[in-house]
VMD Tcl script that draws the C-alpha trace (Angstrom):
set ca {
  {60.79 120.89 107.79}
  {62.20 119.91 111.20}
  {62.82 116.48 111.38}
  {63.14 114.79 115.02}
  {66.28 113.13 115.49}
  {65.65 108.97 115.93}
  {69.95 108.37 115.56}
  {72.83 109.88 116.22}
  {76.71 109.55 115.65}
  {78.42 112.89 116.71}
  {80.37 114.10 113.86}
  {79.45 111.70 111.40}
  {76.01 110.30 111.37}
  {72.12 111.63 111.94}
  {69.29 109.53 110.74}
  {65.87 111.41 111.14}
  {62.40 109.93 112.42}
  {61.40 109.89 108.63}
  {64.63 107.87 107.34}
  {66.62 110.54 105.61}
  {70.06 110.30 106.69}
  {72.87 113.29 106.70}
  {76.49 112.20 106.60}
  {78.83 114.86 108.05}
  {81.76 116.10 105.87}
  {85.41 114.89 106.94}
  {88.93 115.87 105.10}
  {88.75 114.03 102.07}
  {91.98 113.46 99.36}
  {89.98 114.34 95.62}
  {92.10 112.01 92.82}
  {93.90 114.45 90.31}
  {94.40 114.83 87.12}
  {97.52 113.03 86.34}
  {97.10 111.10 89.66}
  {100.50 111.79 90.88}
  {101.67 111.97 94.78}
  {104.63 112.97 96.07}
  {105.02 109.74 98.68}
  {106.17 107.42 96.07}
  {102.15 105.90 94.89}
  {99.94 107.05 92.08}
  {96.31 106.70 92.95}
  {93.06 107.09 90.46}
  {89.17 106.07 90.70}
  {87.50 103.84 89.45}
  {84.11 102.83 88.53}
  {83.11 99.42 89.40}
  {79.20 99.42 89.10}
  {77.78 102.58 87.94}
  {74.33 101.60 88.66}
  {74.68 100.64 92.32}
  {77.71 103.88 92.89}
  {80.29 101.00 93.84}
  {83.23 102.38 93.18}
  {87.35 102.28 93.99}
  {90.51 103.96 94.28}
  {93.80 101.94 92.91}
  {97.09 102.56 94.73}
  {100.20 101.88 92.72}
  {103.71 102.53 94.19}
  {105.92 104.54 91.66}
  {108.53 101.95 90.49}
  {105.85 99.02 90.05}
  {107.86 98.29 86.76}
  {110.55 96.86 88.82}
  {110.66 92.99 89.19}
  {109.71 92.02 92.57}
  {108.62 88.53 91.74}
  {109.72 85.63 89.29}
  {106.76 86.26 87.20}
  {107.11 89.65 87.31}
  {103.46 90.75 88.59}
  {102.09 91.89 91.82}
  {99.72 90.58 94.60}
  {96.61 92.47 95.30}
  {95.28 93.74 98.32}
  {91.41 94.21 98.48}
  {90.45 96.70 101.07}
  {87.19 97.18 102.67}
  {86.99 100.58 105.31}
  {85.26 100.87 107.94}
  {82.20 102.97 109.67}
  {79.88 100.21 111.07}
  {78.32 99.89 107.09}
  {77.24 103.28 107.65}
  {79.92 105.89 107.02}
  {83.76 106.00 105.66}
  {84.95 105.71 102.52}
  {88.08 105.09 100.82}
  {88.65 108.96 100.04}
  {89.21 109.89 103.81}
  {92.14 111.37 104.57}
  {93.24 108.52 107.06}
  {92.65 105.62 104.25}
  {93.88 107.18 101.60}
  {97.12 107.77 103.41}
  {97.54 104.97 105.19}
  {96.84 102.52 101.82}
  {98.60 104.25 99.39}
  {101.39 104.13 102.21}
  {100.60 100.69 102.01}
  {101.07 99.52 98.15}
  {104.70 101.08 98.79}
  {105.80 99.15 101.89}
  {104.33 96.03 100.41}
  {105.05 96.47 96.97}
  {101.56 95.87 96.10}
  {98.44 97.12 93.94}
  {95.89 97.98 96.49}
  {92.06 98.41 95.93}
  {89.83 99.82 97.90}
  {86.10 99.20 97.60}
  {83.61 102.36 98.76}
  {80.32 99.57 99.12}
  {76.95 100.91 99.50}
  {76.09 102.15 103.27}
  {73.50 101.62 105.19}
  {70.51 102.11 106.88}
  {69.84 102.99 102.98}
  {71.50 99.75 101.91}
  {71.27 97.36 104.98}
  {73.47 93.85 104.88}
  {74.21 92.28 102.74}
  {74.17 94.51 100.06}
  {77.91 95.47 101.59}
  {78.89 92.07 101.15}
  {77.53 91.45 97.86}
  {78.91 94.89 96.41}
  {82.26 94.17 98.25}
  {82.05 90.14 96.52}
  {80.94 92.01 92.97}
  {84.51 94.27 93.39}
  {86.69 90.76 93.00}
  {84.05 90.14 90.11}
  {85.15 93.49 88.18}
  {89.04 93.25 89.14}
  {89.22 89.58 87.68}
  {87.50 91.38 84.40}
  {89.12 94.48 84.17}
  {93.20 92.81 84.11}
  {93.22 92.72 80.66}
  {92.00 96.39 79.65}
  {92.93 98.56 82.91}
  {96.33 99.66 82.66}
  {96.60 100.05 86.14}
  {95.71 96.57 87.04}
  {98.56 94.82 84.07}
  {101.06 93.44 86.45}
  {98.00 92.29 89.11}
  {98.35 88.36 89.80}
  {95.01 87.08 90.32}
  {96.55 84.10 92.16}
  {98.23 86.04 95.00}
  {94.85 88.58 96.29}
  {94.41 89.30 100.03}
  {91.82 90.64 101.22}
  {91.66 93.55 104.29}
  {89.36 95.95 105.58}
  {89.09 97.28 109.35}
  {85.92 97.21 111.89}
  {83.21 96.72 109.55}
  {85.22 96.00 106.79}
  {86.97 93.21 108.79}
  {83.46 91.79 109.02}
  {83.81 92.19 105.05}
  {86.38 90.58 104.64}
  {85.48 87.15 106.58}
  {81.36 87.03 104.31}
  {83.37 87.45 101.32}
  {86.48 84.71 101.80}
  {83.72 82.54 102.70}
  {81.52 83.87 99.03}
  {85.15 83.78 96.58}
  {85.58 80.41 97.99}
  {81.94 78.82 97.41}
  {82.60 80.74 93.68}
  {84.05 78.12 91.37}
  {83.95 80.13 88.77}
  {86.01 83.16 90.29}
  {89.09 83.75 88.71}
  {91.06 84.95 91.36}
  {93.17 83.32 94.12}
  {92.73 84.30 97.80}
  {95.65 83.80 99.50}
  {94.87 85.40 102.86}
  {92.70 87.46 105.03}
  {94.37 90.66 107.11}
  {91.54 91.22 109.23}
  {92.44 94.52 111.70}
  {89.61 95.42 114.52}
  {87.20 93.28 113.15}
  {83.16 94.56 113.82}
  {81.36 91.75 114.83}
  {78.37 91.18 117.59}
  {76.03 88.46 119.23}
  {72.84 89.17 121.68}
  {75.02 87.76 124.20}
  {77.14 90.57 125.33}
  {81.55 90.60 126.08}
  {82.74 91.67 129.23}
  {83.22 94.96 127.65}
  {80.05 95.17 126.07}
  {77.85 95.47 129.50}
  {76.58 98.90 129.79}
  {78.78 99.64 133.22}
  {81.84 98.97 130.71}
  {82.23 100.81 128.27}
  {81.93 104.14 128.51}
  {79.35 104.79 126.00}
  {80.53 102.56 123.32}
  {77.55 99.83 124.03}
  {74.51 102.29 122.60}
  {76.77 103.38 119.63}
  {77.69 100.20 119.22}
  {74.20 98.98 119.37}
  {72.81 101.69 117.20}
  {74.99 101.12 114.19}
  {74.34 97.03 114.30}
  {70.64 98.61 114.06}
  {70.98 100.29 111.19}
  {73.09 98.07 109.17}
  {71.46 94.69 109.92}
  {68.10 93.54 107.99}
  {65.43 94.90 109.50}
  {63.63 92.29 111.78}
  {67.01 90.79 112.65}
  {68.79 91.28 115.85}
  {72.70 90.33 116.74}
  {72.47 86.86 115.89}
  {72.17 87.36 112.69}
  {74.53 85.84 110.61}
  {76.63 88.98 109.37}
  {77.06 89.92 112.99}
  {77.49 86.34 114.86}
  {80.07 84.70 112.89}
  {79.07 81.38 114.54}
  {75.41 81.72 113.28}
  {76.59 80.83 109.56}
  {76.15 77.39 107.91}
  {80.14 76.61 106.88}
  {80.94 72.68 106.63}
  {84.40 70.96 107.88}
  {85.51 70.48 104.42}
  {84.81 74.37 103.21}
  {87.16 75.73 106.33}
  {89.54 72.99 105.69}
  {89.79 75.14 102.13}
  {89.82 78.71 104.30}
  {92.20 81.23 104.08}
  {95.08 81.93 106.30}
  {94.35 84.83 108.43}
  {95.77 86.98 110.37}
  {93.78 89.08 113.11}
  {95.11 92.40 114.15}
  {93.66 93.64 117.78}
  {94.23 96.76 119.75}
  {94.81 96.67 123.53}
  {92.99 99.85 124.19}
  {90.38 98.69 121.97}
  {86.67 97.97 122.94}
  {86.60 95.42 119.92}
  {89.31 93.66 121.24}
  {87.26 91.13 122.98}
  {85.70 90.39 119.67}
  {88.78 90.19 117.11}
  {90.40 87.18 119.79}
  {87.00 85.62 119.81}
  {86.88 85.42 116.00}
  {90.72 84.13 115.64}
  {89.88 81.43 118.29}
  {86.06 80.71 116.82}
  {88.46 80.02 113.04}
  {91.36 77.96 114.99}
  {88.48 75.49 116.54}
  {87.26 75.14 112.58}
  {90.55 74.42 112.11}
  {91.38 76.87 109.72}
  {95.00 75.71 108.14}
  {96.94 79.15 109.84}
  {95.10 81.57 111.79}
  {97.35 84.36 113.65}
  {96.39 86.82 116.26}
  {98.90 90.52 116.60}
  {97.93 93.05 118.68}
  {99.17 96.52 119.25}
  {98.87 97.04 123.18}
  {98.66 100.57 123.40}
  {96.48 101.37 120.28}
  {92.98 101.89 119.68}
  {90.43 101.25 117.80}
  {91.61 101.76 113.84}
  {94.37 103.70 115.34}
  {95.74 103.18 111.27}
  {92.83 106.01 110.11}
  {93.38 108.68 112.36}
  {97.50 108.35 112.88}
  {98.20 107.18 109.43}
  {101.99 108.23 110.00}
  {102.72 106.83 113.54}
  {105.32 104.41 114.09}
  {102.51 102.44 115.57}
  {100.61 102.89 111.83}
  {104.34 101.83 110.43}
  {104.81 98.88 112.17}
  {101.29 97.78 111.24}
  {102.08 98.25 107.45}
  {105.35 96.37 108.16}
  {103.58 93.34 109.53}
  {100.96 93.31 107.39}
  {103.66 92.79 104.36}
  {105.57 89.97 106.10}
  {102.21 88.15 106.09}
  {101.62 89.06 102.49}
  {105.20 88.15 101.07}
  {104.89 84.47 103.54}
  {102.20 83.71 100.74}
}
mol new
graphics top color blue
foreach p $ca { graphics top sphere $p radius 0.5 }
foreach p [lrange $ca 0 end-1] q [lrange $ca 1 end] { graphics top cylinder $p $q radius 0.2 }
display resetview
């Protein structure tokens, strides 16, 4: 049957008049058998919820039995990708790369969450699945091998475009969750995907060279349906937080890219948090990058230097 065409992402995305969706294939790293790599990290999959396909990929540098703290564990990064909540995954090439890269120059256990995508699963089952993941790592420290040196009381959480977005709904869940055992330190939020009905500078349709309709055609697709930019997934502003919960925030750090159409977006957010008076809130940007410059040039200096700054926030906490 011929299905007409009601969305398209070139290369990765086609959603049909009838909602079936088709996800093109991209260069994906498949976890071996004794999950060995040559860079100096070990990498396997996990399971996380088998009934909702949330599942994860652990990075572990090779010499994680050294001592690199007094108590002899490791902090946690949490990593959300990216896609607008409607492709990626942690397999890519470009993630897998860049965070098993990562747990070496950091010296940390990384996870990385593949959440449920939408249109199929619209917000917020991202954000719940991507909450649920700090659920199953606080669980699974006493019986995963992998996970035996992970101290709960140093986890950061990342992710980059929409998994920036992520990252903020799900500080703001861990820290409403008394009853979470694990610590968030900080937030490492790079190119962060976030919205409004009232459009950036950038965002007019004379400036940004075709960005605006793809832009506006994921935020379609991921965001309930009946909802438009305001709602509170996509306008950070539009969400009930009091004084006293972002007195209790994370520090942050916001990564931008000059060349970046998000740009706008990622300063807006730092200076939305610094008015809430979030306790430390930073803002780095990479002038000459683009947008999640990290996936597709894993091994650029630029790349490098991200991974290097994204530690020294890390090993400040």
């Amino acid at each position: 049957m011929n299905h007409l065409t009601s969305y398209k992402a070139p290369g990765f995305l086609q959603v049909f008049a009838d909602g079936s969706v088709k996800r093109f294939d991209h260069e994906i790293v498949h976890a071996s058998s004794d999950h060995q790599s040559s860079d100096g990290y070990k990498f396997k999959d996990v399971i996380i919820d088998l009934s909702k396909a949330i599942t994860g990929r652990i990075f572990l540098h090779n010499d994680h039995h050294s001592p690199h703290s007094s108590s002899g564990r490791l902090p946690v990064l949490v990593y959300f990708h990216g896609g607008g909540f409607c492709i990626g995954s942690t397999t890519w090439l470009g993630y897998h790369h860049f965070l098993g890269d990562f747990s070496v120059a950091s010296q940390s256990i990384v996870l990385s969450i593949d959440y449920r995508l939408a249109p199929e699963n619209r917000l917020p089952v991202a954000y719940d699945d991507c909450f649920y993941s700090l659920e199953w790592l606080s669980h699974q420290v006493s019986s995963e091998p992998w996970l035996a040196q992970a101290d709960l009381h140093r986890v950061f959480l990342s992710g980059d475009s929409a998994g920036g977005n992520i990252v903020h709904q799900v500080a703001i869940r861990a820290m409403r969750n008394k009853a979470l055992d694990v610590k968030i330190k900080g937030l490492l939020s790079i190119h962060p995907y976030f919205g409004s009905e009232k459009r950036t500078p950038k965002e007019l349709p004379e400036g940004a060279e075709g960005h605006v309709s793809m832009n506006d055609m994921f935020w379609g697709l991921s965001i309930p349906k009946g909802s438009d930019r305001d709602y509170f997934g996509c306008n950070f502003e539009m969400q009930e937080v009091s004084a006293e919960e972002w007195s209790r925030f994370p520090a942050v750090v916001v990564y931008v890219a000059g060349l970046d159409f998000l740009k706008e977006r990622g300063v807006m957010y730092a200076e939305f948090l610094q008015s809430k008076r979030v306790k430390e809130v930073r803002i780095v940007e990479a002038e000459e990058e683009s947008h999640v410059f990290h996936v597709f040039y894993p091994q650029s200096e630029a790349t490098r230097l991200l991974q290097r700054q994204m530690s020294e926030f890390m090993k400040s906490y």
